[in-house]
TORTI-234579 format. One record per residue (C-alpha): chain; x, y, z; residue in three letters; residue number from 1. Coordinates in nm, 4 decimals, padded with zeros to 6 digits. Each point is the difference from the previous one (the first is absolute). Example, Ala and Ser with C-alpha at 12.3 -4.5 7.8 and 13.67 -1.06 7.14 Angstrom:
<nodes>
+--------+----------+----------+----------+--------+-----+
! chaine !        u !        v !        w ! residu ! num !
+--------+----------+----------+----------+--------+-----+
!      A !  01.2300 ! -00.4500 !  00.7800 !    ALA !   1 !
!      A !  00.1370 !  00.3440 ! -00.0660 !    SER !   2 !
+--------+----------+----------+----------+--------+-----+
</nodes>
This chain:
<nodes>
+--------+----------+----------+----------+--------+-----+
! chaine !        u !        v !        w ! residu ! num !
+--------+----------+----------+----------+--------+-----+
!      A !  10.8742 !  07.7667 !  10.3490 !    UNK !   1 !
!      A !  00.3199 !  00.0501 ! -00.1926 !    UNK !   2 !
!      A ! -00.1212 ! -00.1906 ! -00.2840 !    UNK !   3 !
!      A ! -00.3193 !  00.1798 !  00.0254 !    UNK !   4 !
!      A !  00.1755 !  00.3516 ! -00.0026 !    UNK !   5 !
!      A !  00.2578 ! -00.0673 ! -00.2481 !    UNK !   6 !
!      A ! -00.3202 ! -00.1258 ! -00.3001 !    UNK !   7 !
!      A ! -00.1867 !  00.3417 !  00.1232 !    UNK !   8 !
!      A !  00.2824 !  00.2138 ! -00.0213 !    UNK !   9 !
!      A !  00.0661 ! -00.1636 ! -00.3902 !    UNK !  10 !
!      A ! -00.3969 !  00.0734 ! -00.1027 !    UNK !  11 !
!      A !  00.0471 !  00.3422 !  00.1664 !    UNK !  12 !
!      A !  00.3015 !  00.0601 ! -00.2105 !    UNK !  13 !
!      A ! -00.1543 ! -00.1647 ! -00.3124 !    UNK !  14 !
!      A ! -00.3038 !  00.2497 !  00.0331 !    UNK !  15 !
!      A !  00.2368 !  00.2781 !  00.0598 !    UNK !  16 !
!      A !  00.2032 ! -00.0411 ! -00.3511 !    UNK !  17 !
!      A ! -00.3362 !  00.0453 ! -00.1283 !    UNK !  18 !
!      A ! -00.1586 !  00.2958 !  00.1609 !    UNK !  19 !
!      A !  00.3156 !  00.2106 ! -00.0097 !    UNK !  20 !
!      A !  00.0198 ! -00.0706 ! -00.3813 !    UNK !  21 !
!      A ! -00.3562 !  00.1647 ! -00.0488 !    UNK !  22 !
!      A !  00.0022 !  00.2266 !  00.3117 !    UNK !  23 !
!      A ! -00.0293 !  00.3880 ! -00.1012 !    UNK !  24 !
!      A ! -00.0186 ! -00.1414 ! -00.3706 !    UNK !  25 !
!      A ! -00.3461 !  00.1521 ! -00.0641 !    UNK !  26 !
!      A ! -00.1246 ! -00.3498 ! -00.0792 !    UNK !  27 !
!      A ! -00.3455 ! -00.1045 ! -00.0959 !    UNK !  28 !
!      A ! -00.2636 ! -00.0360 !  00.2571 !    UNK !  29 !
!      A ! -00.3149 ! -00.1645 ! -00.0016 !    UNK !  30 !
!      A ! -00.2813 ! -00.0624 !  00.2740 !    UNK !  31 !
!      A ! -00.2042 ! -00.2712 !  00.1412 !    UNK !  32 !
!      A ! -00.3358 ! -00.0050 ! -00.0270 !    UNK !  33 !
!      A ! -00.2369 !  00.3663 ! -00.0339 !    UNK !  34 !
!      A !  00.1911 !  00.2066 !  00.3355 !    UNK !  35 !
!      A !  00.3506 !  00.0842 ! -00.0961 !    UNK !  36 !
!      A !  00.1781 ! -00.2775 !  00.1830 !    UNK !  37 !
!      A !  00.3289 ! -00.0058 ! -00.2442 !    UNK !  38 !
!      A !  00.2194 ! -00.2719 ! -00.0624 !    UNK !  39 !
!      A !  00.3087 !  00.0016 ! -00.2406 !    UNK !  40 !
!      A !  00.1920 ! -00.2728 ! -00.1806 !    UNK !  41 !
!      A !  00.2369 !  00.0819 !  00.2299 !    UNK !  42 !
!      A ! -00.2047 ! -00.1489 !  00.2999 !    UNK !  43 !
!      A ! -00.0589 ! -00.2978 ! -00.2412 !    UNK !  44 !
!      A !  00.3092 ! -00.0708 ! -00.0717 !    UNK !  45 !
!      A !  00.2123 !  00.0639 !  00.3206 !    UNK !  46 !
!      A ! -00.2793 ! -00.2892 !  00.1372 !    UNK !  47 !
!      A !  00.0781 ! -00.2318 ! -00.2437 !    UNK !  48 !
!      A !  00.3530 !  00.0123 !  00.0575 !    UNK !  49 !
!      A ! -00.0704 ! -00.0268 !  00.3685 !    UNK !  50 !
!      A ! -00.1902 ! -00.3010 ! -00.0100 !    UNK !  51 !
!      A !  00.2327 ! -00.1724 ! -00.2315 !    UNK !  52 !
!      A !  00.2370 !  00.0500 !  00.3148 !    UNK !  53 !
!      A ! -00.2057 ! -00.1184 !  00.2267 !    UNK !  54 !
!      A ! -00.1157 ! -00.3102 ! -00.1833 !    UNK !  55 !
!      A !  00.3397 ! -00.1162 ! -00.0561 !    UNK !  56 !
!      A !  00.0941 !  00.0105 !  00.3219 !    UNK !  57 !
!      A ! -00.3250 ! -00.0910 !  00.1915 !    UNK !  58 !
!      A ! -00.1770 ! -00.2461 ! -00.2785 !    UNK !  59 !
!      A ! -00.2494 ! -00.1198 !  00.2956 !    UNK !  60 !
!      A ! -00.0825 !  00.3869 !  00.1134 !    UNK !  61 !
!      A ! -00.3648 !  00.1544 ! -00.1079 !    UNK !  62 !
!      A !  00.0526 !  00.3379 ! -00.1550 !    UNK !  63 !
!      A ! -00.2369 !  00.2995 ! -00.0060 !    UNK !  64 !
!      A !  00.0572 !  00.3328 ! -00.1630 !    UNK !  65 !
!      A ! -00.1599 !  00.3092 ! -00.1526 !    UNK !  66 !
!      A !  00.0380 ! -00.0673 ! -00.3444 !    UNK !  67 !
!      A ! -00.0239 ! -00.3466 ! -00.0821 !    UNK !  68 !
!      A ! -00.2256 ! -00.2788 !  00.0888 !    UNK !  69 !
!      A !  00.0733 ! -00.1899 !  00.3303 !    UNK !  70 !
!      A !  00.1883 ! -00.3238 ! -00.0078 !    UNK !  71 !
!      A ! -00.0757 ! -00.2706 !  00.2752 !    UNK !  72 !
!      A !  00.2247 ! -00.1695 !  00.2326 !    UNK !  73 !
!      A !  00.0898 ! -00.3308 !  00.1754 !    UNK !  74 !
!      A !  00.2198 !  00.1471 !  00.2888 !    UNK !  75 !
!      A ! -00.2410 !  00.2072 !  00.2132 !    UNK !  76 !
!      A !  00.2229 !  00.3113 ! -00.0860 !    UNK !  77 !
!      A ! -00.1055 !  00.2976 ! -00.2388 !    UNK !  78 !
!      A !  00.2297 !  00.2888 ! -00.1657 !    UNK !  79 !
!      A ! -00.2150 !  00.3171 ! -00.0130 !    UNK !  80 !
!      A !  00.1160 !  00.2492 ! -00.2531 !    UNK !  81 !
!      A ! -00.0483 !  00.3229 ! -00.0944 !    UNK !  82 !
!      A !  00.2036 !  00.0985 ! -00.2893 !    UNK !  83 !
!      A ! -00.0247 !  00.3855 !  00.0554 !    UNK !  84 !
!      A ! -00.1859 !  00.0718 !  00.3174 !    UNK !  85 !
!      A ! -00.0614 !  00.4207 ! -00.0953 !    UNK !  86 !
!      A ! -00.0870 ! -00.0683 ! -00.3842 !    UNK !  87 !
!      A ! -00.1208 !  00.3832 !  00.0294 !    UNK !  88 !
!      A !  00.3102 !  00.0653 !  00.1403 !    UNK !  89 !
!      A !  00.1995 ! -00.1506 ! -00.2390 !    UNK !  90 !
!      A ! -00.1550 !  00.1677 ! -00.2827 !    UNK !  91 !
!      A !  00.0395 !  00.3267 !  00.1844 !    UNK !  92 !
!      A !  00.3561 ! -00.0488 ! -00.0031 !    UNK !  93 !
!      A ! -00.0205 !  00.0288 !  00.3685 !    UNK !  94 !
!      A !  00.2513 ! -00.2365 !  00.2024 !    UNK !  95 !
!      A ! -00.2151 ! -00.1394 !  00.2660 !    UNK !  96 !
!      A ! -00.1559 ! -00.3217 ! -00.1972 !    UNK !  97 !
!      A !  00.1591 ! -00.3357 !  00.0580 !    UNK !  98 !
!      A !  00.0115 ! -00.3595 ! -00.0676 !    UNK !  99 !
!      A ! -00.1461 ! -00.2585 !  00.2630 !    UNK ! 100 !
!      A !  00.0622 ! -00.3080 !  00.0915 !    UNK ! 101 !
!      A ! -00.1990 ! -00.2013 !  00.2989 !    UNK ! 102 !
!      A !  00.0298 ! -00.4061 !  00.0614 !    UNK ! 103 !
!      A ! -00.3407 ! -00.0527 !  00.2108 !    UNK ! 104 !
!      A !  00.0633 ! -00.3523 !  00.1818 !    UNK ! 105 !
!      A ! -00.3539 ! -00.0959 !  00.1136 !    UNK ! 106 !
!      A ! -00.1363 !  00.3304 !  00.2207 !    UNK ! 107 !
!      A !  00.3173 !  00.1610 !  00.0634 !    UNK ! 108 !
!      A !  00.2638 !  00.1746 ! -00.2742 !    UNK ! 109 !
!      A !  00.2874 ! -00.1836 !  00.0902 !    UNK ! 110 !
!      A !  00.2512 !  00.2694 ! -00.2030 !    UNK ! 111 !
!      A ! -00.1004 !  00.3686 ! -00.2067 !    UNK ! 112 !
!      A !  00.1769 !  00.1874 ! -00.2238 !    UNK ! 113 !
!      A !  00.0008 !  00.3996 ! -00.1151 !    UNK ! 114 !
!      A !  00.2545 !  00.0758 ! -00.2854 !    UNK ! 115 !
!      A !  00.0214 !  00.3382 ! -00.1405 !    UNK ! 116 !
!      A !  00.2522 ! -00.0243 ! -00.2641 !    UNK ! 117 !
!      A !  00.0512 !  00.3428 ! -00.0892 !    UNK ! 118 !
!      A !  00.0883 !  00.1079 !  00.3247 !    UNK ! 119 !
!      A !  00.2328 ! -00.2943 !  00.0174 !    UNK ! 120 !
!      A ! -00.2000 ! -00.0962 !  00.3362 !    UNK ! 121 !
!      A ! -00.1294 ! -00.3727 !  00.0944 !    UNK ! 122 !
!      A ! -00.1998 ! -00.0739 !  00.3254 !    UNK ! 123 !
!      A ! -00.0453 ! -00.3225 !  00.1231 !    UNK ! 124 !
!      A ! -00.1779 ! -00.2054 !  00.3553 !    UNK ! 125 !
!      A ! -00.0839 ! -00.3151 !  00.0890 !    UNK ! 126 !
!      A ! -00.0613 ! -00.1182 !  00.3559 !    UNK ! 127 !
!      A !  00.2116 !  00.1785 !  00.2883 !    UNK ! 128 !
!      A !  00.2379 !  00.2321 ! -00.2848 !    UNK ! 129 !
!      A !  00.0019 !  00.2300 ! -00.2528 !    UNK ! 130 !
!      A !  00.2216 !  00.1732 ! -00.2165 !    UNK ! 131 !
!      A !  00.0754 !  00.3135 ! -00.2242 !    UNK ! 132 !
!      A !  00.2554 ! -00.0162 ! -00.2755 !    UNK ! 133 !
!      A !  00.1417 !  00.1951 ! -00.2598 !    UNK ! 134 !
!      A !  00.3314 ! -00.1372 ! -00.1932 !    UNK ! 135 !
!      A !  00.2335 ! -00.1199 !  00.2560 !    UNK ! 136 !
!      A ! -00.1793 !  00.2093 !  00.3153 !    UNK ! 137 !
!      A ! -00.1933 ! -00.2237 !  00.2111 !    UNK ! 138 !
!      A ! -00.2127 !  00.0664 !  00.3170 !    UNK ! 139 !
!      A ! -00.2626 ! -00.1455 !  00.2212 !    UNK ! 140 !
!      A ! -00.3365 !  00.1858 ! -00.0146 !    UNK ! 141 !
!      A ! -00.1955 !  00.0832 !  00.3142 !    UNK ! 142 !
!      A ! -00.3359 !  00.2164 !  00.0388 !    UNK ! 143 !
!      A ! -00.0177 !  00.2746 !  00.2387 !    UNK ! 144 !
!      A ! -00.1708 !  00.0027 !  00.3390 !    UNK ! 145 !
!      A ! -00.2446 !  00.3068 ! -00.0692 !    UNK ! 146 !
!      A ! -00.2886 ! -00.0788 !  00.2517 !    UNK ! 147 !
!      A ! -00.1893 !  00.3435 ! -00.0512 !    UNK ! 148 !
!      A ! -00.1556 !  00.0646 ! -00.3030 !    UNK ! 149 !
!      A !  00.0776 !  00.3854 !  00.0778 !    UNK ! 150 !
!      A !  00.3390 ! -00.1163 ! -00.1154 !    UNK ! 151 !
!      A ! -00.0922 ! -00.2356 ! -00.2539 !    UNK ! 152 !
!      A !  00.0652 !  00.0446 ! -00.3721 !    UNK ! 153 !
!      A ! -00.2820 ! -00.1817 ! -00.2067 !    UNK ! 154 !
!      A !  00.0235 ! -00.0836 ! -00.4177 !    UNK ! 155 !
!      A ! -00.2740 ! -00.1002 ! -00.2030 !    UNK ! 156 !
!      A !  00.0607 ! -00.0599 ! -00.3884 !    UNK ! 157 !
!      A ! -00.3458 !  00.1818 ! -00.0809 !    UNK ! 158 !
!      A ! -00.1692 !  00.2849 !  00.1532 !    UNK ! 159 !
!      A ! -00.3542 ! -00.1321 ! -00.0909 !    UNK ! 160 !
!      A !  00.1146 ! -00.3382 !  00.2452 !    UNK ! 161 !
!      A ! -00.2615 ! -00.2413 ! -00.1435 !    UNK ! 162 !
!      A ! -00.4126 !  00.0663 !  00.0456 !    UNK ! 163 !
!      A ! -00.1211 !  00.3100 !  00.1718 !    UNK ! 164 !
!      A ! -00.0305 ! -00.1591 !  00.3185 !    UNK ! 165 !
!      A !  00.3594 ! -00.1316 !  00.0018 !    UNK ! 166 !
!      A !  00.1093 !  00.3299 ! -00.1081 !    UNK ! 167 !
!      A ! -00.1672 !  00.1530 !  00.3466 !    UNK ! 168 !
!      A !  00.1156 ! -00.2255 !  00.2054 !    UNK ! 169 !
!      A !  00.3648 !  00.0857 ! -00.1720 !    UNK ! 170 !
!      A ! -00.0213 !  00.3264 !  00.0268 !    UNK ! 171 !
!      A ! -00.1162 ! -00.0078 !  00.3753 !    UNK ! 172 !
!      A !  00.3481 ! -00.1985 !  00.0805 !    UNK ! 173 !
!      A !  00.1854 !  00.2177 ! -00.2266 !    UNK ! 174 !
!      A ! -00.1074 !  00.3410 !  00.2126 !    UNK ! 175 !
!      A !  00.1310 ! -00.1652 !  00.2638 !    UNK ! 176 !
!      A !  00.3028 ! -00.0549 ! -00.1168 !    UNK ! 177 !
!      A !  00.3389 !  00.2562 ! -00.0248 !    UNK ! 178 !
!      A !  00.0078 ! -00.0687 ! -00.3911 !    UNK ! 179 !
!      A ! -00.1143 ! -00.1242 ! -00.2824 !    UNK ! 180 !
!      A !  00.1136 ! -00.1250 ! -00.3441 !    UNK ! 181 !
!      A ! -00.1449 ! -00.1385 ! -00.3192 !    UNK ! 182 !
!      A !  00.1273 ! -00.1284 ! -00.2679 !    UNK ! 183 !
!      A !  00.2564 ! -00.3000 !  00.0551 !    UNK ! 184 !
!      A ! -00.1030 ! -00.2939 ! -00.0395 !    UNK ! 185 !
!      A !  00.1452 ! -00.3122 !  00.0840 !    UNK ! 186 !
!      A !  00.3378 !  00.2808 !  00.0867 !    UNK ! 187 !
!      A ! -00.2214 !  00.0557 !  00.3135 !    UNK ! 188 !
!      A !  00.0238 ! -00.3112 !  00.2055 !    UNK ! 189 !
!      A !  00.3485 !  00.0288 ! -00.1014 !    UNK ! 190 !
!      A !  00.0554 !  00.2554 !  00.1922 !    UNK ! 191 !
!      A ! -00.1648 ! -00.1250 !  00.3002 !    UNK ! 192 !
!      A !  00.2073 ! -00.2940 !  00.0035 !    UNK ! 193 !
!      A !  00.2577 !  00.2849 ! -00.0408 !    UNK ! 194 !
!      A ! -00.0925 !  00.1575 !  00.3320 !    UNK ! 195 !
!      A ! -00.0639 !  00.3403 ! -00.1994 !    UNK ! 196 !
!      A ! -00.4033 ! -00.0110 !  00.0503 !    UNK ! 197 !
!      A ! -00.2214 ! -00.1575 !  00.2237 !    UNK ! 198 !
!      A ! -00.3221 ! -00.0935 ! -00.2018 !    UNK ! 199 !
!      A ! -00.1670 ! -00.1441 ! -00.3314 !    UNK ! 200 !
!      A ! -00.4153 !  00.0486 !  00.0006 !    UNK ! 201 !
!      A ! -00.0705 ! -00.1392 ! -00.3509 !    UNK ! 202 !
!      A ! -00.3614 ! -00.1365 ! -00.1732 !    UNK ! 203 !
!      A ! -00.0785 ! -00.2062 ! -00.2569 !    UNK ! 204 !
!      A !  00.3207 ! -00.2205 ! -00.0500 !    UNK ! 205 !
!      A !  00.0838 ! -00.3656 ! -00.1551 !    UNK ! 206 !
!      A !  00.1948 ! -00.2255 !  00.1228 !    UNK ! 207 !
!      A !  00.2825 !  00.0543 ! -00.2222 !    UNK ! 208 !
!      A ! -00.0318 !  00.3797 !  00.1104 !    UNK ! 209 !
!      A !  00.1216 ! -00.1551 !  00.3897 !    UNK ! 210 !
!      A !  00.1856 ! -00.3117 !  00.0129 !    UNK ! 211 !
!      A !  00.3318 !  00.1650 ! -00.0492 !    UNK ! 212 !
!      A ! -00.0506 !  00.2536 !  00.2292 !    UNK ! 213 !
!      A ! -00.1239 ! -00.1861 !  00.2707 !    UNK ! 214 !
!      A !  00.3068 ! -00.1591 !  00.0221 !    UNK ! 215 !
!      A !  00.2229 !  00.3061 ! -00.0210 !    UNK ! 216 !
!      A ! -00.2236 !  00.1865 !  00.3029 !    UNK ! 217 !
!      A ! -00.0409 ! -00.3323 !  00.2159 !    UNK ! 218 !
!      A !  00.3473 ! -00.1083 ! -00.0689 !    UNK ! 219 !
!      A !  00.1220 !  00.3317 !  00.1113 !    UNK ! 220 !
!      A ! -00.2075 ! -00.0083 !  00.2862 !    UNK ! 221 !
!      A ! -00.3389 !  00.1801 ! -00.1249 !    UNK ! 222 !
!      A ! -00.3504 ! -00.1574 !  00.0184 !    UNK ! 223 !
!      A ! -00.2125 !  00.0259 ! -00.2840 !    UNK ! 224 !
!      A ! -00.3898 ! -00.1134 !  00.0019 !    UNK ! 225 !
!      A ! -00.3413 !  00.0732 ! -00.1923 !    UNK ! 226 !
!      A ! -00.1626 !  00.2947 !  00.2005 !    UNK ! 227 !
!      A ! -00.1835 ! -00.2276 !  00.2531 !    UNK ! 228 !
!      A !  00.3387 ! -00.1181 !  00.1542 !    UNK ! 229 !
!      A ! -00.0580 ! -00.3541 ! -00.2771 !    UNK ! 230 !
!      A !  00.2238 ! -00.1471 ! -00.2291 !    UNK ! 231 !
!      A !  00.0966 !  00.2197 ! -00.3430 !    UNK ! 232 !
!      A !  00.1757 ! -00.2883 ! -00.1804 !    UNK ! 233 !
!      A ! -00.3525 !  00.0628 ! -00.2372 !    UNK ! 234 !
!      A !  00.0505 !  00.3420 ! -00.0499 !    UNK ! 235 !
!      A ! -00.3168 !  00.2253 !  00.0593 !    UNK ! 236 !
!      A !  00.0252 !  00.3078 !  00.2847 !    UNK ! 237 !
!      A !  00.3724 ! -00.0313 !  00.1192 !    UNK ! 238 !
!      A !  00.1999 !  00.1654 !  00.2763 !    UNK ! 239 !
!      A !  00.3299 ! -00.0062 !  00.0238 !    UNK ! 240 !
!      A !  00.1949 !  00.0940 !  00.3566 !    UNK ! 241 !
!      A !  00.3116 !  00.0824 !  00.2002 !    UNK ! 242 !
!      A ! -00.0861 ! -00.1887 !  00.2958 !    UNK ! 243 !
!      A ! -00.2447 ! -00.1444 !  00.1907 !    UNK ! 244 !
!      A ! -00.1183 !  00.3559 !  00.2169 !    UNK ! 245 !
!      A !  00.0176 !  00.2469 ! -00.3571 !    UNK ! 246 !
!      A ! -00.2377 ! -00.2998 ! -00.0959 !    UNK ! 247 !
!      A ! -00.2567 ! -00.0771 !  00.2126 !    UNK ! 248 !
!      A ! -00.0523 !  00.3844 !  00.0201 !    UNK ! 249 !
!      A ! -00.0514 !  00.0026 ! -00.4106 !    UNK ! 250 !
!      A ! -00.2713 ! -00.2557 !  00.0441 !    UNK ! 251 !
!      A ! -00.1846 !  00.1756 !  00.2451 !    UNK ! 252 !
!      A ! -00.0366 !  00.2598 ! -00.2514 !    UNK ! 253 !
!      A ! -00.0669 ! -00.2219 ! -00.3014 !    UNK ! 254 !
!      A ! -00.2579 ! -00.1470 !  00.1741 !    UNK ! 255 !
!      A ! -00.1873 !  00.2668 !  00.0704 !    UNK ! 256 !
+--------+----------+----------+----------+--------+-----+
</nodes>
C-alpha cells in the first residue's frame, strides 16, 4: 500500500501543477458531444501527466480515464482517473472540483483518492483507514453515526438528479432529510468521509466519477452502493453513506 500511495499521491500532484496553472485563468472551454458537457485542455492535460505517473510506476496496471482512450492491463489492477471531477465547477471558479484517483483490484477498490489542490486538501482510504491532509497536518477520517434522516444532511451535485423518476425518488429522501445541498461534486463524499454530512444520492455517474470516492467513504468507514443496495464500482444511481442505519433508511426511500 505504501508503494501504491506514494505513485497516487505523485499523479495527484502532477495533475495539480496543471490545474492550478489554468484555474481562475478564464481558459478556453469546449464540450462533448450536442448537451453542454465541457471539458478543457486542462482536464486533458492534468490526465496525461497522471497516467505518465502511473505507467511508470505500474507498467502491468490497466488504466481508464475521462479523457483519453483506455489502456489494458496484465496485473488484474486498474487506475481510474478523473482529471477534474466538477469540470463545471472548475470553470466556475468554484473550489469544490477535484482530481481522482481509484486502483479497482478485481470487484473491490483496493485504495481512492480526492485531491483538491487549491484548498491545499488531499483525502485518501483504502481498506480499514483513511486520511485527511493538508501540508504537514495529518488526520484519520471517520463518518458520523447519524441514524435518522431527520438529522441527516444530504448533497447532490445537480438538482435535476438524473431522469424524472430518479429525480422523485430524490426528492422524496431529500424531504426527509434536515438539509440539503447541491452543487459539490466529488467535494461531497469528501466530506462524508469527513464526518461533516451524512449522505450522497447521485444519478447518472461513470466509473471514473466513483472509484476514488469509494475508497475515501469506505475507507473512512462509509458504505457506498448503486440505489438497490448493488455494487457502484460502474457508476450509474449512487449513494453514498455515514453508516450502515443513515443507509439502509436512504434505500428505503430510493426504492420507493
Amino acid at each position: 500500500m505504501s508503494t501504491i500511495r506514494r505513485a497516487a499521491r505523485d499523479a495527484a500532484d502532477a495533475a495539480a501543477r496543471i490545474t492550478l496553472s489554468q484555474f481562475r485563468t478564464g481558459l478556453s472551454v469546449d464540450t462533448k458531444g450536442d448537451a453542454f458537457d465541457p471539458v478543457t485542455q486542462a482536464d486533458r492535460q492534468a490526465e496525461h501527466a497522471m497516467r505518465q505517473v502511473l505507467s511508470d510506476a505500474f507498467p502491468n496496471d490497466a488504466i481508464l480515464g475521462e479523457e483519453h482512450a483506455a489502456r489494458a492491463g496484465t496485473s488484474g489492477r486498474t487506475w481510474v482517473l478523473d482529471p477534474i471531477d466538477g469540470t463545471r465547477g472548475f470553470i466556475s471558479g468554484t473550489p469544490t472540483w477535484g482530481t481522482l484517483i481509484g486502483l479497482r483490484d478485481g470487484d473491490r477498490i483496493a485504495y481512492g483518492l480526492i485531491d483538491q489542490p487549491f484548498t491545499g486538501e488531499r483525502f485518501e482510504g483504502w481498506a480499514g483507514g483513511a486520511t485527511w491532509t493538508r501540508g504537514a497536518d495529518v488526520r484519520p477520517l471517520r463518518t458520523r453515526g447519524t441514524t435518522g434522516l431527520g438529522e441527516a444532511t444530504i448533497l447532490s451535485t445537480f438538482p435535476e438528479v438524473g431522469t424524472p423518476s430518479e429525480r422523485a425518488a430524490f426528492e422524496r429522501l431529500a424531504g426527509a432529510c434536515r438539509l440539503t445541498r447541491y452543487g459539490l461534486d466529488c467535494y461531497g463524499y469528501a466530506l462524508v468521509a469527513l464526518g461533516c454530512v451524512d449522505l450522497v444520492v447521485e444519478a447518472g455517474l461513470h466509473p471514473y466519477d466513483v472509484a476514488g470516492p469509494i475508497g475515501v467513504v469506505e475507507g473512512a468507514g462509509g458504505i457506498v452502493t448503486a440505489w438497490d443496495g448493488g455494487p457502484a464500482l460502474d457508476g450509474g444511481r449512487v449513494v453514498a453513506a455515514a453508516n450502515a442505519e443513515i443507509h439502509a433508511a436512504a434505500l428505503a426511500y430510493l426504492a420507493g
